[in-house]
N, C-alpha and C positions, 0 to 999 in steps of 0.2 A: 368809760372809754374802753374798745377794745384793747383784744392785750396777745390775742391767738387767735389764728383761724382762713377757709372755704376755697375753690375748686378748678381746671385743670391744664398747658404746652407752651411751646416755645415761639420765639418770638417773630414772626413772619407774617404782616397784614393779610397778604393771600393766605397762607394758612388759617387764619384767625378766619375770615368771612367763612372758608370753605366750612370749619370746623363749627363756629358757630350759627350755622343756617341748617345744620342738620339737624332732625327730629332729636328729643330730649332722649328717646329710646339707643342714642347713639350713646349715651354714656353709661347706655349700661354694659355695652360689649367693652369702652373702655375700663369700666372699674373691675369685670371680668380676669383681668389681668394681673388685679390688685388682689389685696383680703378684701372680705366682705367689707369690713368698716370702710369707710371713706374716712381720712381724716385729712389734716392740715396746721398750718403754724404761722401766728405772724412774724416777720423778720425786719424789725426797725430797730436793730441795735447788733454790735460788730459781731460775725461770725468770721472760722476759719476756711479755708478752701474745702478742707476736710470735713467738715460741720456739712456746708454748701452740697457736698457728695452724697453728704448722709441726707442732708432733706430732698434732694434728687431722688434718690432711692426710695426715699418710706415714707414720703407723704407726694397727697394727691393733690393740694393747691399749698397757694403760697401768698398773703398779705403783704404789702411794703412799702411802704412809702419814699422809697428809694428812686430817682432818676438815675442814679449815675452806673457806671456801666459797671462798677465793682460786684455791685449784689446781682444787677437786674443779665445781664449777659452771663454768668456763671448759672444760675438758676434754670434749668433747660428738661427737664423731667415733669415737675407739676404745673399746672393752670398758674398763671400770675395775674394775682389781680394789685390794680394800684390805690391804696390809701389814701382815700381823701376825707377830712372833716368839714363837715356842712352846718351843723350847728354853732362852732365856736373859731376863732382864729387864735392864733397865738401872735404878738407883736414879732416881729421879723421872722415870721413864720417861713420855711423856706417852699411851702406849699406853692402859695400865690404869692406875689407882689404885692406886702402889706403895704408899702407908700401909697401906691394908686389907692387902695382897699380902705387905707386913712384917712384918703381925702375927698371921700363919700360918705359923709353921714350917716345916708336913709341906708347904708349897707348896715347898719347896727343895730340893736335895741337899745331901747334908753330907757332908763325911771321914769315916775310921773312927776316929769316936769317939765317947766315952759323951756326950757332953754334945751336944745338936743343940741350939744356937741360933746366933746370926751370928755367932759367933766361928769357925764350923765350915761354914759354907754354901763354896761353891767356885763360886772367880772362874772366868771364860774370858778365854781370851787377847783377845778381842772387849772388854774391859771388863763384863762382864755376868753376874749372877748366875745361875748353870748350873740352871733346875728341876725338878723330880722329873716326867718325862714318864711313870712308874708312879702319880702320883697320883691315882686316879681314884677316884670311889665311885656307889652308887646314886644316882641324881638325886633321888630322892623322899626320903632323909635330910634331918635338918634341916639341917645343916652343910654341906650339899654346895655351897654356894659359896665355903668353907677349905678347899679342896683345889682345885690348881695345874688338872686338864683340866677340871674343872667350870667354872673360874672363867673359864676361858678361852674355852672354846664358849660357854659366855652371853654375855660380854663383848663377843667378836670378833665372833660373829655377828649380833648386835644392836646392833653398829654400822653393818654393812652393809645391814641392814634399815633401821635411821632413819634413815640416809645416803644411802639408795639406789642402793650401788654394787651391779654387777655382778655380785662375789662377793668371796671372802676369798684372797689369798695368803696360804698358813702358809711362813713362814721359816723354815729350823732344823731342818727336819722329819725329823733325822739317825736311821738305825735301828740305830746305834752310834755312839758314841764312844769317845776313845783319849784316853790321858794328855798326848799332845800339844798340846791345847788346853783345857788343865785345869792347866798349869802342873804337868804329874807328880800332879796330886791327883786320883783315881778316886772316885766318887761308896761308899759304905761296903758298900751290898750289888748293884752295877752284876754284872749280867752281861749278855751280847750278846740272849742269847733274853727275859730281861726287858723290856729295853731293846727291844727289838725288838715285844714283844706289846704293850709298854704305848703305841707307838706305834700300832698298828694299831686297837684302840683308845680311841685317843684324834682319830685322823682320821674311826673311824667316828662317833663320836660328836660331833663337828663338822659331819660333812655330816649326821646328825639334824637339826639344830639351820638347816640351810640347803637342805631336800629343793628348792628353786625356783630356788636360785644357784650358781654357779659354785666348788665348793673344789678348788682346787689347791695342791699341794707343792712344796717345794722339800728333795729330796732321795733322787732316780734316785740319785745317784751314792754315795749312803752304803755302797750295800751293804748284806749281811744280812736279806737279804727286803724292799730296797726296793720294786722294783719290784710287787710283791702289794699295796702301801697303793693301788696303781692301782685294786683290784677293792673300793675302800673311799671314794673321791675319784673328780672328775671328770678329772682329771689329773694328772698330776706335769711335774718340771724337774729336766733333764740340767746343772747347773750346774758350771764350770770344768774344759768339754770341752775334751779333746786338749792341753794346754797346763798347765804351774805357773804362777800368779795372781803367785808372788814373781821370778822369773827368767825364765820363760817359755819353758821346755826343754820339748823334747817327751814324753810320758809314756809311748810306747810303742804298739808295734800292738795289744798283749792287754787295756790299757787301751781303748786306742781302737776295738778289736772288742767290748768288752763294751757300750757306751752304745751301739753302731751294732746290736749284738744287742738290747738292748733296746729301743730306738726302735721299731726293725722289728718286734719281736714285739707290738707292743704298740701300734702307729697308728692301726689302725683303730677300735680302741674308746676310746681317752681321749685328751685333748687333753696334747699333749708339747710342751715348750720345749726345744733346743740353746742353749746360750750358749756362745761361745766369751768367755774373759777374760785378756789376754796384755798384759803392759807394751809401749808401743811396736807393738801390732798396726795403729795405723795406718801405719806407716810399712813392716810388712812383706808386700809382697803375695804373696809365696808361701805365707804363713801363712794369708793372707787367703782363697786361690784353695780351697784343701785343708778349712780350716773349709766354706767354704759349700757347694762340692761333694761332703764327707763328708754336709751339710744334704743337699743332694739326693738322696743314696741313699736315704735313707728317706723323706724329705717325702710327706707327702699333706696333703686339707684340714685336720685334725688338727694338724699339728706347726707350729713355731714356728720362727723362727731367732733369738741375737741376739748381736751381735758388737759387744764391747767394748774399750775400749784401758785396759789397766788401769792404766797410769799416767794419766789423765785421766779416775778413774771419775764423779768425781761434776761431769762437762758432759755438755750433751745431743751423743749424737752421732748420725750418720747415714752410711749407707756405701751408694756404689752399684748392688754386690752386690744390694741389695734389690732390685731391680728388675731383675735378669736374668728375663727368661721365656723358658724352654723349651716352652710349650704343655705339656700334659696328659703323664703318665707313659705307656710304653706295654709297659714292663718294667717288674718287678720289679727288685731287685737282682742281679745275678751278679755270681759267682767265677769268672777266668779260671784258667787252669791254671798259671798265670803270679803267681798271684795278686793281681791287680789287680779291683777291686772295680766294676764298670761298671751304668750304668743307661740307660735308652734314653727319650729323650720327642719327644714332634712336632716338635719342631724342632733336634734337637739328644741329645747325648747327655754325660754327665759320667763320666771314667775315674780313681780314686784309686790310686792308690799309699801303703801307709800304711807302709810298711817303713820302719825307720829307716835301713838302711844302704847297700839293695841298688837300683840302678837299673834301671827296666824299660822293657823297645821296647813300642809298641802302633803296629799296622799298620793306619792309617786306611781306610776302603776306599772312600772318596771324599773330595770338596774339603771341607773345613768352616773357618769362621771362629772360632780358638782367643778367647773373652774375658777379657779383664784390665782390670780394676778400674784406675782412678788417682785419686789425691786422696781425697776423703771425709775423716772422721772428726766433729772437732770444728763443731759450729754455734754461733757465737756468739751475743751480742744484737743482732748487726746483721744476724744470716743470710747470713755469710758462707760459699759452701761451691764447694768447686773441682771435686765429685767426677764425674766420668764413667765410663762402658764404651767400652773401643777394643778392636777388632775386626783380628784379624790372620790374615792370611789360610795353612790350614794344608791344602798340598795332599794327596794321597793317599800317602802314604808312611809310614812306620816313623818315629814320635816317642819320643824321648827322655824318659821322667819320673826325676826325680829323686827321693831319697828324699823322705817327707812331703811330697809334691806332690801337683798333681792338675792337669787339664785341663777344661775347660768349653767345650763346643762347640756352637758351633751351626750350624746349615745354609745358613745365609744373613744378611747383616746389613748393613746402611749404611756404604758404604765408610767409611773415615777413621775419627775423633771421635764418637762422638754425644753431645751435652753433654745432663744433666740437671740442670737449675734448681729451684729450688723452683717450685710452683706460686702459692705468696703475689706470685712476680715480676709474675703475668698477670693474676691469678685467683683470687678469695677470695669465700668464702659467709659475708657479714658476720652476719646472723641468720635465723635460722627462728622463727616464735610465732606462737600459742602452738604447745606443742606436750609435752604431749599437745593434739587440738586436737579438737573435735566438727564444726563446717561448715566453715572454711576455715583452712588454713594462709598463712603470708605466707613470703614468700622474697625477701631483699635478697642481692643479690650484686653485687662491683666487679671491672670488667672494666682495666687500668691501659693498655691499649692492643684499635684493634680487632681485633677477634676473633673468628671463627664460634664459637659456641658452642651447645651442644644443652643444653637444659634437660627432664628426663623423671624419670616416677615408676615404681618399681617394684614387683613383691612381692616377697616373701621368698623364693620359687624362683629367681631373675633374668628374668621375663619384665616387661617394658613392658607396664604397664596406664593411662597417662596422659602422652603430650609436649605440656608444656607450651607450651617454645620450639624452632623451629629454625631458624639464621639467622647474619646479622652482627651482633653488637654495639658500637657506639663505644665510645671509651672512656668510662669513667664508672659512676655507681653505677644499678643497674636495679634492680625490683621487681616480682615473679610471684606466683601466687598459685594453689594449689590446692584446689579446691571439694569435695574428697571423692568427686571421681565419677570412673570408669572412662569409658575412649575413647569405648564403648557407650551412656554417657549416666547407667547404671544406678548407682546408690550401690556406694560398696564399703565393705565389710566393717567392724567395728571391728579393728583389728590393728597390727600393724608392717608398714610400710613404707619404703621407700627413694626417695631424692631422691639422683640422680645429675647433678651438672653440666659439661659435660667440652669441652673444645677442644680440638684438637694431638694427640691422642692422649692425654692428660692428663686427670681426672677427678676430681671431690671427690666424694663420700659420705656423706651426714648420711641418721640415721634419725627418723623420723615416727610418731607412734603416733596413730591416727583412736581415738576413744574413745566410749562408748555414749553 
């Protein structure tokens, strides 16, 4: 089951069509604005207002299975997508209406046996009732809301619409299963090609139900013709890469060349999520280095990263990492002959090693400064976080990788330390409203020391169409305001927009929607 994770704005149906009907190349002027990583975090367990600020801020989507207006209303910076599980229920689940969902049968799997009622349904090791992902029927039947994908694409997807999230995360979205998390008990007529169509399927007929919003998967790594539910979905998710979620042992290069095969083959057209999820991953940074540099072999605007410590799954966490930039990819991937896995970007280049056994040289051919992560992980409710990148300087010579390593280089970097702080230390955009807005937006933001800060609007390409402010600000709380008009004078458009705030090299991100 997921645990973290995928991608991006706030909460307004016309926004939401506008935003998503635009070419996929729309998201790269929005990540533009970001660090290069894309990351994000699932949120199904209590955060503070404070917390809520901080993932405003530093992450680009946001998971939840949250209807109520505590989480889903504060949330107003990243993509929200809504959690839903499609393979399993849980009894009084507050998803669906398990009464109805109870008192349909053929919504379930059962054992092989003559008698199908709950005496015969099949638990998962999750706690949760395993359901018939072959359930499907015509939609124009009269019953067609007593069976399990009907019930579920109406359902799910018509929460995202009167909710006005994003899109839908499907949970679960496995294109096999194994006796292993069925307690030994196999569903009565399962086979893999069943299993397998009746998913494809059933995501089709999901993204039906949501042609304006975001559905994505979770379940790249099932196997069995997962990766084709891409050509049915806006995306999928690489979930419990490189690593066992129970002990945290490496799973091997043929493992770990297949999610990096598919990532790559597959970037340019759907949106992808990596998760790494390892007990103890904050504490290992060699672990650490090799997850997000494996990230980078593939990465374009497209893909996601998100890195978990699976003994701490359910805090929010945050890792340095995120904010390595390399500037722009300027290679593809290569295979050295050596077999080390290398990719090249403007400022730097990252080289893996994914052998488990065998150490490899790589012969630098200038100075670059090797980066490593320290600190990160847990953010408490006080926003507590120690995490930095330090930069260590690796001259032209023959370096040593160790098995499942990897190195992350860049060309040049800030001698020593660079500490990164939250942005809530300096710097917080307390509101915007309205918003959707017709004449003029308002903009309140608190500065907690002074600070040059540039206050500007932009489009949805990344080009500046309106600075507000540019300047020093005291400390203290200010308030801006924009009139709907271009630099030029002239009205602009009804659409999506972007409100960018930024000091230090540091930036916040809220979107804007001008409406007719």
């Amino acid at each position: 089951m997921v645990c973290g994770i995928i991608l991006y704005s706030p909460k307004f149906i016309t926004m939401k069509k506008l935003f998503f009907t635009l070419a996929l190349t729309t998201v790269l002027g929005f990540a533009s604005f970001s660090q290069q990583i894309i990351n994000g975090i699932r949120v199904s367990y209590y955060v503070t207002d404070a917390q809520i600020e901080f993932i405003n801020q530093h992450y680009n989507y946001v998971i939840t299975p949250y209807l109520s207006d505590e989480i889903r209303n504060k949330i107003v910076g990243p993509e929200l997508l809504l959690y839903r599980s499609i393979q399993g229920v849980w009894e009084n689940f507050s998803q669906f209406d398990y009464d109805f969902i109870n008192s349909n049968e053929n919504m379930f799997c059962h054992t092989d046996s003559l008698i199908q009622d709950t005496s015969t349904r099949i638990l998962t090791i999750w706690g949760s009732w395993l359901m018939d992902g072959n359930d499907f029927v015509d939609p124009d039947e009269p019953d067609a809301l007593h069976h399990w994908i009907n019930y579920y694409a109406i359902t799910a997807s018509g929460q995202v619409i009167t909710f006005s999230y994003d899109g839908l995360f499907i949970d679960s979205a496995g294109h096999k299963i194994g006796p292993g998390a069925l307690y030994g008990k196999m569903p009565w007529d399962y086979s893999d090609t069943a299993w397998r169509n009746g998913r494809y399927a059933a995501l089709a007929y999901i993204k039906s139900k949501l042609p304006d919003n975001l559905v994505i998967f979770n379940g790249l790594h099932s196997d069995n013709g997962a990766d084709s539910s891409l050509n049915f979905t806006d995306g999928g998710m690489w979930e419990d890469f490189t690593y066992d979620i129970n002990d945290g042992h490496y799973k091997g290069i043929d493992k770990w060349l297949k999610a990096i095969n598919c990532m790559e083959s597959n970037h340019d057209s759907s949106r992808l999520v990596l998760v790494i999820k390892k007990p103890e991953l904050t504490n290992d940074i060699q672990a650490r280095v090799f997850s997000t540099a494996s990230f980078l072999l593939i990465s374009n605007q497209n893909t996601a990263l998100s890195l978990s410590d699976y003994a701490q799954q359910n805090t929010l966490q945050y890792y340095p990492e995120y904010e390595i930039d390399l500037g722009a990819a300027v290679s593809d991937l290569e295979i050295t002959d050596d077999s080390l896995f290398i990719r090249t970007f403007e400022k730097g280049k990252v080289v893996v090693n994914p052998n488990a056994t065998e150490t490899k040289n790589f012969e630098t051919e200038k100075t670059y400064y090797k980066i490593i992560p320290s600190g990160g992980g847990v953010i408490d409710t006080t926003l507590q976080y120690d995490g930095f990148l330090t930069y260590e300087l690796c001259d032209a010579s023959t370096v040593t990788i160790s098995p499942v390593s990897a190195l992350i280089l860049m060309d040049t970097a800030a001698a020593g330390q660079k500490e990164h702080k939250s942005n809530i230390d300096f710097l917080s955009v307390k509101n915007v409203y309205p918003n959707p807005f017709f004449q003029q937006v308002n903009i309140n933001l608190h500065v907690s020391k002074t600070e040059p800060v540039k206050v500007a609007v932009y489009n949805i390409q990344g080009a500046e169409i309106q600075r507000l402010f540019e300047g020093t600000l005291p400390k203290g709380n200010h308030h801006f305001k924009w009139n709907g008009r271009l630099s030029n004078n002239q009205t602009a458009a009804p659409g999506l927009y972007l409100l960018k705030v930024s000091t230090n090299g540091r930036s916040i991100v809220k979107k804007l929607l001008k409406a007719n």
